[in-house]
C-alpha positions in Angstrom: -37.4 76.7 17.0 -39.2 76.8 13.6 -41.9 78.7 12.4 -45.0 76.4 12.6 -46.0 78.4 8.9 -42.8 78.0 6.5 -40.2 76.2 8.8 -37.6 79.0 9.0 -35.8 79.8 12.1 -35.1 83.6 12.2 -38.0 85.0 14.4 -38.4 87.9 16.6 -40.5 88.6 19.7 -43.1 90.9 19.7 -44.6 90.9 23.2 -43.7 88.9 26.2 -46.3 88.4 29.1 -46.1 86.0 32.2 -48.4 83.3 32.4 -48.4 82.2 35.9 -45.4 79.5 36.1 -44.9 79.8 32.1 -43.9 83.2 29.9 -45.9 83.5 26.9 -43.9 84.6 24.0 -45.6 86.5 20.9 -43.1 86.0 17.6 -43.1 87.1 14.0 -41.3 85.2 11.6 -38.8 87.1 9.5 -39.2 84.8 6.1 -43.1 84.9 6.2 -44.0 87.6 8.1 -46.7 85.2 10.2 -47.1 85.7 14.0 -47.2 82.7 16.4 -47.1 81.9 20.2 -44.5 80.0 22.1 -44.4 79.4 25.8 -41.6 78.7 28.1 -41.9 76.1 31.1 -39.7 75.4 33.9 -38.6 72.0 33.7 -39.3 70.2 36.7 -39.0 66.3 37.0 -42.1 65.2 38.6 -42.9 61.3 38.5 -46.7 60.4 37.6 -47.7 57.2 39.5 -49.9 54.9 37.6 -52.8 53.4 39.0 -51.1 50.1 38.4 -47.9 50.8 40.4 -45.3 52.0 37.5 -43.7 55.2 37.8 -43.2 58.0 34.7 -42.0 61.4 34.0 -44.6 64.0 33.8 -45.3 64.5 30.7 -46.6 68.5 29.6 -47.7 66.9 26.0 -48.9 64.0 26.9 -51.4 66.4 29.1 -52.0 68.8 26.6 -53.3 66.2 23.9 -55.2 64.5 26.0 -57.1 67.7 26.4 -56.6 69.2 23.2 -58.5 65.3 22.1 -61.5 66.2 24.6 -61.7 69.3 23.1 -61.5 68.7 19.3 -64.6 70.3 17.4 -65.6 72.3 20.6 -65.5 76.0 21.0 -62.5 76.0 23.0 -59.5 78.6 22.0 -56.1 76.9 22.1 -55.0 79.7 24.7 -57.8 78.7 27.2 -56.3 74.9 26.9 -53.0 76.2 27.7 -54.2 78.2 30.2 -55.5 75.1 31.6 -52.6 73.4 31.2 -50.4 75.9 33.1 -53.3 75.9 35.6 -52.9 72.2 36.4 -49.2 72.3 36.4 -49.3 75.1 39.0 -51.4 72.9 41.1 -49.1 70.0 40.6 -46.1 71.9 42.0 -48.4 73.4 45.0 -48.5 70.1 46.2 -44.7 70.1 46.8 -44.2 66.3 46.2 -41.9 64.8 43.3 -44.6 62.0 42.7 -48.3 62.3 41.7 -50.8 59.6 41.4 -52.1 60.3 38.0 -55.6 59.9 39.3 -54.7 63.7 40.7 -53.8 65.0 36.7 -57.5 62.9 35.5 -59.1 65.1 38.7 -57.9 68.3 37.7 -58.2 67.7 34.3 -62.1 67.1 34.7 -62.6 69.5 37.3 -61.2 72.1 34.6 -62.8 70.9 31.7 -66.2 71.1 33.9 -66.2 74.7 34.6 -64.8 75.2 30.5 -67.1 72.8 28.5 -69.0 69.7 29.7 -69.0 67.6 26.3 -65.2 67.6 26.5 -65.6 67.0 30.3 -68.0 64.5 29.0 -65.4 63.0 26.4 -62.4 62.9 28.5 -64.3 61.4 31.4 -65.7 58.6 29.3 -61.8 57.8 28.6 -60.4 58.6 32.1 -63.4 56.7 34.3 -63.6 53.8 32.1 -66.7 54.7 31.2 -68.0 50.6 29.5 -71.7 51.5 29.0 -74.5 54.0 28.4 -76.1 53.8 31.9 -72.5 54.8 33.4 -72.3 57.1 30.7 -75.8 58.8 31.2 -74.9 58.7 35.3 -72.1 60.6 34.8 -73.9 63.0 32.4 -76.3 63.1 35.5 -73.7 63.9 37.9 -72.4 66.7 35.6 -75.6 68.3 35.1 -76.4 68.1 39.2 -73.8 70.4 39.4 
């Protein structure tokens, strides 16, 4: 692992915390002196079913960019997207099956992003629901705000 500041590898760990099916990992970096988070994930093969039939691996970043897109220029930390993305995968594994229909991840992904910040809710949605026009647009902004 390289430090995400100068590149070097020597590191050490200052604090170590649990964070739900993930530990969280606090480092300093020996060359630069900066500190930066890590997290560690079990690695669990889990196949996403696509709505048109084809079957993938899960994917954690292909999650985690999707939200970290929703979420660019909003007021959201990097730790509360992570917490959401460990959130989601905890839910994932609850449901004790090795396939998901990725319309489960989109669901859990906007039920999240609801209750954290509705114009990344708002963002995502208009990706994830095929969102063609402003009157779907405006009755989804409805929906959100019926809430």
């Amino acid at each position: 692992m390289r430090c995400p500041h100068c590149g070097h590898t020597q590191h050490r760990v200052i604090d170590t915390r649990e964070a739900g099916e993930s530990i969280r990992r606090r480092r300093r970096c020996d060359h630069c002196g900066q500190r930066f988070t890590t997290y560690e994930h079990v690695a669990a093969s889990l196949l996403v079913v696509k709505s048109d039939g084809r079957r993938e691996p899960y994917e954690r970043q292909k999650l985690l960019s999707g939200i970290q897109i929703a979420a660019t220029k909003r007021p959201i930390s990097s730790d509360t997207i992570e917490h959401m993305v460990v959130q989601i995968e905890e839910a994932l594994h609850s449901l004790g099956r090795a396939e998901v229909p990725s319309s489960v991840i989109g669901n859990l992904v906007l039920d999240h992003l609801s209750q954290v910040d509705q114009v990344a809710y708002i963002r995502f949605a208009s990706v994830y629901l095929d969102i063609n026009d402003l009157n779907e647009l405006r009755a989804e902004i409805d929906r959100l705000m019926g809430r």
